[in-house]
C-alpha positions in Angstrom: -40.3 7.3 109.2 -40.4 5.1 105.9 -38.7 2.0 106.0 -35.5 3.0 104.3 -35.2 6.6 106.3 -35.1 4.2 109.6 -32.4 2.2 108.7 -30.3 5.3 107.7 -31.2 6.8 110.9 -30.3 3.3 112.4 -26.8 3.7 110.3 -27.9 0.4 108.9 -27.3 0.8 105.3 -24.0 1.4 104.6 -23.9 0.6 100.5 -26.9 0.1 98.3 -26.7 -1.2 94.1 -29.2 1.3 93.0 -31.3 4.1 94.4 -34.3 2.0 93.1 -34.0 0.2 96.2 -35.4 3.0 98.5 -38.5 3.1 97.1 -38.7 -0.8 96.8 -37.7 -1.4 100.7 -40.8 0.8 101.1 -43.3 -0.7 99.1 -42.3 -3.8 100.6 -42.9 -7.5 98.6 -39.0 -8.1 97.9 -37.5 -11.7 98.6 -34.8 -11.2 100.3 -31.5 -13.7 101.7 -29.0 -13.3 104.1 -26.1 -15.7 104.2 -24.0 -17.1 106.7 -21.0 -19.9 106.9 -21.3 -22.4 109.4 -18.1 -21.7 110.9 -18.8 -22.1 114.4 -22.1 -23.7 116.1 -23.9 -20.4 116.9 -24.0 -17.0 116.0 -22.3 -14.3 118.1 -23.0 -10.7 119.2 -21.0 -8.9 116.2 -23.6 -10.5 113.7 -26.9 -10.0 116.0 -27.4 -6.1 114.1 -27.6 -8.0 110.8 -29.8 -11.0 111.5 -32.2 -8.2 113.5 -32.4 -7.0 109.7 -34.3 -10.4 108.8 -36.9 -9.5 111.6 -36.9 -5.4 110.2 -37.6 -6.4 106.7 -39.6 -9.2 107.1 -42.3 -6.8 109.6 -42.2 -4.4 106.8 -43.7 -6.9 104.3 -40.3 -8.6 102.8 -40.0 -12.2 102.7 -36.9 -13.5 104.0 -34.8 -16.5 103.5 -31.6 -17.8 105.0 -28.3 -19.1 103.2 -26.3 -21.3 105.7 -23.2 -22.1 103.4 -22.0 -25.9 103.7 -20.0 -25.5 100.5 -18.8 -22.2 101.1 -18.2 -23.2 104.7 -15.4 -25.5 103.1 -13.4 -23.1 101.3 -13.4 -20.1 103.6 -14.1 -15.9 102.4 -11.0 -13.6 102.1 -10.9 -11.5 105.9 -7.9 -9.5 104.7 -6.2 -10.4 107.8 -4.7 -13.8 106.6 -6.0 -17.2 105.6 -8.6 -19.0 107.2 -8.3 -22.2 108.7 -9.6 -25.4 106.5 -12.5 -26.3 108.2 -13.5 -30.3 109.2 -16.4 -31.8 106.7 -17.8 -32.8 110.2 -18.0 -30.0 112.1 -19.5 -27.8 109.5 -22.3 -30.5 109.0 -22.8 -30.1 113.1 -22.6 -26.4 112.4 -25.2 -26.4 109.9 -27.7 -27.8 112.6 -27.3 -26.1 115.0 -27.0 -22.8 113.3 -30.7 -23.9 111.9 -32.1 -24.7 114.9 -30.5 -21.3 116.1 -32.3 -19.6 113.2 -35.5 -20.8 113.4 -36.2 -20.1 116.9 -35.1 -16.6 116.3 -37.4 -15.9 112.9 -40.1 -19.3 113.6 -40.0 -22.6 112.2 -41.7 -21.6 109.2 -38.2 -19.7 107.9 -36.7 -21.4 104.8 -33.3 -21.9 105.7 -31.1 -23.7 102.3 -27.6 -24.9 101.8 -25.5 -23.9 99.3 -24.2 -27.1 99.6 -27.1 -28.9 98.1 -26.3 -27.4 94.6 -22.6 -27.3 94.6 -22.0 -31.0 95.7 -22.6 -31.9 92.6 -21.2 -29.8 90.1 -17.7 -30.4 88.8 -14.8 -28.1 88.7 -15.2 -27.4 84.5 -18.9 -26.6 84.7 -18.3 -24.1 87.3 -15.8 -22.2 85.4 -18.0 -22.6 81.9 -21.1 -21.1 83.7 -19.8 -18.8 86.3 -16.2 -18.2 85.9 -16.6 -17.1 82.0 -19.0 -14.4 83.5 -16.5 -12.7 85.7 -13.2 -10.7 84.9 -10.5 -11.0 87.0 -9.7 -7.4 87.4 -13.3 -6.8 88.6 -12.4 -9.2 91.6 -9.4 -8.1 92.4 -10.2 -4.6 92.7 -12.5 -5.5 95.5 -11.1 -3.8 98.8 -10.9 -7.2 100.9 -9.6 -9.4 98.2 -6.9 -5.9 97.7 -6.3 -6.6 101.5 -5.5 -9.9 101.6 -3.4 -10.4 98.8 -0.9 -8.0 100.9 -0.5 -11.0 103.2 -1.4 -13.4 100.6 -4.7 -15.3 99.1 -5.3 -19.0 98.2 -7.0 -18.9 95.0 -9.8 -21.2 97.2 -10.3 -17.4 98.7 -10.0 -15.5 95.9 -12.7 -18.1 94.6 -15.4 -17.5 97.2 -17.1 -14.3 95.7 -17.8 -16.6 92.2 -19.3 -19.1 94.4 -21.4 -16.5 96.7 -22.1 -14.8 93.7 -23.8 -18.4 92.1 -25.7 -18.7 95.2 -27.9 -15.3 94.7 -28.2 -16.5 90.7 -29.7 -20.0 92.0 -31.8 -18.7 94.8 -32.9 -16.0 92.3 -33.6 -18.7 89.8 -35.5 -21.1 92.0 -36.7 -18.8 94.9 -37.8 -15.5 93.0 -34.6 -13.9 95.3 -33.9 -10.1 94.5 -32.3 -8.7 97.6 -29.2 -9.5 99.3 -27.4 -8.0 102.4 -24.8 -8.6 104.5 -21.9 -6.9 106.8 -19.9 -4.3 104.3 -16.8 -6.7 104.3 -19.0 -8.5 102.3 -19.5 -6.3 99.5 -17.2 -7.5 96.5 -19.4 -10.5 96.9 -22.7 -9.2 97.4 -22.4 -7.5 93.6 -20.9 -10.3 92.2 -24.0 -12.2 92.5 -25.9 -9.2 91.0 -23.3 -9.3 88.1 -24.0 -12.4 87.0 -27.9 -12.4 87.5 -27.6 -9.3 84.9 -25.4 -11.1 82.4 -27.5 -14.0 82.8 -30.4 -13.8 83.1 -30.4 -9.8 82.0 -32.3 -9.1 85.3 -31.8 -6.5 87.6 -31.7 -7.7 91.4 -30.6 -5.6 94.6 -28.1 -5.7 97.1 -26.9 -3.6 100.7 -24.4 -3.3 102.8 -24.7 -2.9 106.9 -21.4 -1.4 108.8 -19.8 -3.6 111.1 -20.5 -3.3 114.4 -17.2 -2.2 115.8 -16.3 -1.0 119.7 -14.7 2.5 120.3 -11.6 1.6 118.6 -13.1 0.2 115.5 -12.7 -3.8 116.2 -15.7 -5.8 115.2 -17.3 -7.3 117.9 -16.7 -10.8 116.3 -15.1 -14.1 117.4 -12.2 -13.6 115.1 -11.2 -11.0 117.1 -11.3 -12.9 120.2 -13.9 -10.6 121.9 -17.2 -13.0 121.0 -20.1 -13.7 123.0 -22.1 -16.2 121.2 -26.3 -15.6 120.8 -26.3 -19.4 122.3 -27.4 -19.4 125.8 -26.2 -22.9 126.1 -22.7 -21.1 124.8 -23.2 -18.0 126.7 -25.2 -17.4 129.7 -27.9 -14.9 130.0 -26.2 -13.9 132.9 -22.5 -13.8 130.9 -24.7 -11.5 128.0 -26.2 -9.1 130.3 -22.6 -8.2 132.2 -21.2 -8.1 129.0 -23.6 -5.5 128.0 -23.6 -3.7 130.6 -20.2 -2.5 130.7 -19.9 -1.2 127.0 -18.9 2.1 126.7 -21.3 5.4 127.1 -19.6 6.7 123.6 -21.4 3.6 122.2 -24.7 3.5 123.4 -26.9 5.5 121.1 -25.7 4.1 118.2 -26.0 0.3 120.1 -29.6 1.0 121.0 -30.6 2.0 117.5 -28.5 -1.1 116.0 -29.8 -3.5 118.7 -33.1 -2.8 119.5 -36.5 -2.2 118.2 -36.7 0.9 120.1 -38.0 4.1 118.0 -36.7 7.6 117.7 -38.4 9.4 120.6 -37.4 6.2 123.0 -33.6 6.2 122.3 -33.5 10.1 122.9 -35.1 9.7 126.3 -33.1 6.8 127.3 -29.7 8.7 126.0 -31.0 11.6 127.8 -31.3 9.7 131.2 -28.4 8.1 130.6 -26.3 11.3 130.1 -27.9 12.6 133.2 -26.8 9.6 136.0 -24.2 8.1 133.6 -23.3 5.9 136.5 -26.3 4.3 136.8 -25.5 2.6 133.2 -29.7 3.6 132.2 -28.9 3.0 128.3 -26.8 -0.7 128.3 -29.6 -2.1 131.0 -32.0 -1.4 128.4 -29.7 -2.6 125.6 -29.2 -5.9 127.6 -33.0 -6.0 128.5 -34.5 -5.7 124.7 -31.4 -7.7 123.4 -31.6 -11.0 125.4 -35.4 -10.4 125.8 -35.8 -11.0 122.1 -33.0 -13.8 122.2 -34.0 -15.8 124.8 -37.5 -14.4 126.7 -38.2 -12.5 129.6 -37.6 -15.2 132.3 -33.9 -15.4 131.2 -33.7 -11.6 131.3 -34.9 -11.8 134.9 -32.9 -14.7 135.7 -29.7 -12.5 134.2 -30.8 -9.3 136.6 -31.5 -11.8 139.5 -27.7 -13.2 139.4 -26.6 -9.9 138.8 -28.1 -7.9 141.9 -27.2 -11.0 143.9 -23.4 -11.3 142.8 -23.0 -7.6 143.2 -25.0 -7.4 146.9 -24.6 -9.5 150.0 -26.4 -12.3 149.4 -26.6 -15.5 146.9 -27.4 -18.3 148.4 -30.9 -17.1 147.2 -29.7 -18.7 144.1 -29.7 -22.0 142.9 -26.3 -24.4 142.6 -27.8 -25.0 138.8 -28.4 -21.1 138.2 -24.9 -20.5 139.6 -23.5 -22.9 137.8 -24.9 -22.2 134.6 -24.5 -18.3 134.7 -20.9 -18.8 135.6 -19.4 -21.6 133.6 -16.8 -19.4 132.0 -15.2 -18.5 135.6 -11.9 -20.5 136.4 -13.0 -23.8 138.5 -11.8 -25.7 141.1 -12.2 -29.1 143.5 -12.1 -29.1 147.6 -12.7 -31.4 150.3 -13.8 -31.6 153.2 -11.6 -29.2 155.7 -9.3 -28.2 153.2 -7.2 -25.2 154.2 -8.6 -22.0 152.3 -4.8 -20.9 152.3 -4.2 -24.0 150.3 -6.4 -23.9 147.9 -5.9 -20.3 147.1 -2.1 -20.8 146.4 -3.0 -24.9 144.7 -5.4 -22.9 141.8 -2.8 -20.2 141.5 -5.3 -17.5 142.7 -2.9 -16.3 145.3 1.0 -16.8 144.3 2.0 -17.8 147.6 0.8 -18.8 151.5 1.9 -15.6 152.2 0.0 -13.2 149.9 -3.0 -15.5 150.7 -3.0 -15.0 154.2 -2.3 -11.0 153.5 -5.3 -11.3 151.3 -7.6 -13.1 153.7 -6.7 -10.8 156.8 -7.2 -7.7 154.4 -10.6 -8.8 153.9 -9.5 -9.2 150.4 -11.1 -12.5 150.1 -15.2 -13.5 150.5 -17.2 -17.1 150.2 -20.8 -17.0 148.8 -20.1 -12.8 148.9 -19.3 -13.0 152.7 -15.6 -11.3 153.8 -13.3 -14.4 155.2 -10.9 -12.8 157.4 -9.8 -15.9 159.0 -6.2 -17.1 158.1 -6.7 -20.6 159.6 -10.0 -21.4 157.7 -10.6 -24.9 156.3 -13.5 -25.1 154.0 -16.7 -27.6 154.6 -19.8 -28.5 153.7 -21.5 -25.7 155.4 -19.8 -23.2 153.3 -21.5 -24.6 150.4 -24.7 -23.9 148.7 -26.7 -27.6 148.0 -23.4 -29.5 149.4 -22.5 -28.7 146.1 -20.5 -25.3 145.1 -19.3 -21.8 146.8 -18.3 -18.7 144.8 -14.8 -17.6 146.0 -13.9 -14.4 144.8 -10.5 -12.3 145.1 -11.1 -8.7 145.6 -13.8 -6.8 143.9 -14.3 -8.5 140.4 -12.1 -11.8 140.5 -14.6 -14.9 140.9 -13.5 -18.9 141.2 -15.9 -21.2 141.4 -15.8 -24.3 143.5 -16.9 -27.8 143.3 -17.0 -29.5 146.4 -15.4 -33.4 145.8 
């Protein structure tokens, strides 16, 4: 398939500006920019489909760039689900970094990764509305469907500003960097042709724009850290381990679509993976491949093993295989908690609130309900010790089949 058939197949283009831009994402040669606000200190899982673009066009002969918005960052883009918080000068400069370090072990050091704040910092409020407000009407912003959805709930005009400003960022990266593509997630859209609007009144240039579909679950929420269901594309944030379970458990009506979205993998691949999948659905054949190539290309093949290492061992007999560290790490997220030596197990289940009372905790343990290090503890009168540890360090407590605690020896 040509270049532009792929990502349709991928249902990766959801808008485009002009059908000129088939044949130009085919010939390859475009200079293209993705943008992102430096809203948090990594990426998360929702935005991996559109960053894997950078990667898609830049093999097919584009060159890409990166926007990571420090001004932009400050004011905050319309969500149509209620204003955004006003984000600290500090963090956002933290942000940035980290977000560029993110970046350019992704795509290589070589990237070009700007900040829209290095041409807005200093330009005062009158020149901005002389040389881009003039150029825009207001009825062509606010028939933009995520400005329409905010102003139902209400919109700062900082907000309603922020498709002027994105829209000055494609004019100046056009102007200094030969930039004639954009794309983003379609919730970006209004601003995505604003910046082609004013490049045409302009500079009386045509430029090019897409938009990708969100990536949502079954139920049509983004996969996104606004909607409290993030796993960040930092393994320092998110453990391999913490990735691949989360992967592993999205839904089988999701699957094709996530392996074309996700992955590299071509046509006659997916169809064979989807058609072993459909056949032993339980042995989840399409999201171990999904987590395989995603944190593969994320982080390398010794944290995917690492990942399917804690896995098989959490989920079989034994782990003190494992490492304290490896534990550790994998399993940060877990709820913690201290012991000492010969504390009562009955204690310390009902102390951290994992049992609501001596009495269910003793039902639980003689049930067989309750296991150290993956090992059943069926007795009622246990006090923990060293020897239950792994490294005099840590055991992994877990309550029934899926509950795990992790505990630090004190």
């Amino acid at each position: 398939m040509k270049l532009f058939d792929e990502l349709m197949w991928r249902g990766l283009i959801k808008d485009i500006t002009s059908p000129e831009l088939e044949e130009k994402l085919n010939k390859g040669g475009l200079t293209f920019y993705i943008g992102v606000d430096p809203t948090a200190e990594s990426l998360h899982i929702g935005q991996f489909p559109t960053f894997l673009m950078i990667e898609r066009l830049k093999r097919a002969g584009h060159k890409p760039m990166i926007l990571v918005g420090g001004a932009t960052g400050r004011v905050g883009d319309p969500r149509g689900t209620g204003e955004r918080e006003k984000a600290d000068v500090a963090v956002i400069e933290r942000n940035f970094a980290k977000i560029k370090e993110q970046m350019q072990k992704l795509f290589g050091p070589d990237i070009l990764i700007v900040n829209n704040y290095d041409w807005f910092k200093n330009m005062n409020y009158i020149d901005f509305l002389r040389d881009v407000g003039k150029y825009i009407n207001v009825n062509y912003m606010i028939n933009k469907d995520l400005v329409k959805r905010q102003m139902e709930v209400g919109i700062s005009y900082a907000e309603f500003s922020y498709m002027l400003i994105q829209g000055y960022d494609f004019k100046c990266l056009h102007d200094k960097y030969g930039v004639n593509l954009q794309f983003g997630g379609s919730d970006q859209w209004g601003n995505l042709t604003t910046g082609i609007e004013l490049i045409r009144k302009l500079n009386n240039e045509e430029v090019y724009a897409f938009s990708m579909p969100l990536t949502t679950d079954s139920n049509g929420l983004k996969l996104g850290k606004s909607y409290g269901n993030a796993l960040w594309l930092d393994k320092e944030k998110t453990s391999s381990y913490e990735l691949y379970q989360y992967m592993i458990n999205f839904e089988d009506v999701m699957m094709e679509d996530y392996l074309k979205r996700f992955t590299f993998l071509n046509k006659e691949e997916i169809e064979s993976i989807m058609k072993q999948h459909q056949e032993q659905p339980e042995k989840r054949i399409a999201q171990k491949r999904l987590a395989e190539e995603v944190i593969t290309f994320l982080h390398g093949k010794k944290e995917l093993e690492k990942a399917k290492i804690m896995s098989e061992a959490l989920f079989n007999e034994d782990i003190t295989t494992l490492s304290a560290e490896d534990i550790v790490t994998s399993l940060k997220d877990i709820p913690h908690f201290q012991f000492t030596q010969n504390q009562s197990l009955v204690d310390i289940l009902v102390e951290n609130k994992i049992c609501s009372s001596k009495r269910e905790a003793r039902e639980m343990i003689s049930n067989g309900a309750i296991s150290i290090n993956n090992k059943k503890e069926m007795e009622i009168e246990k006090n923990l010790t060293l020897e239950d540890t792994i490294e005099n360090k840590i055991l992994l407590l877990r309550k029934g089949k899926k509950k795990y605690y992790l505990g630090f020896y004190k």
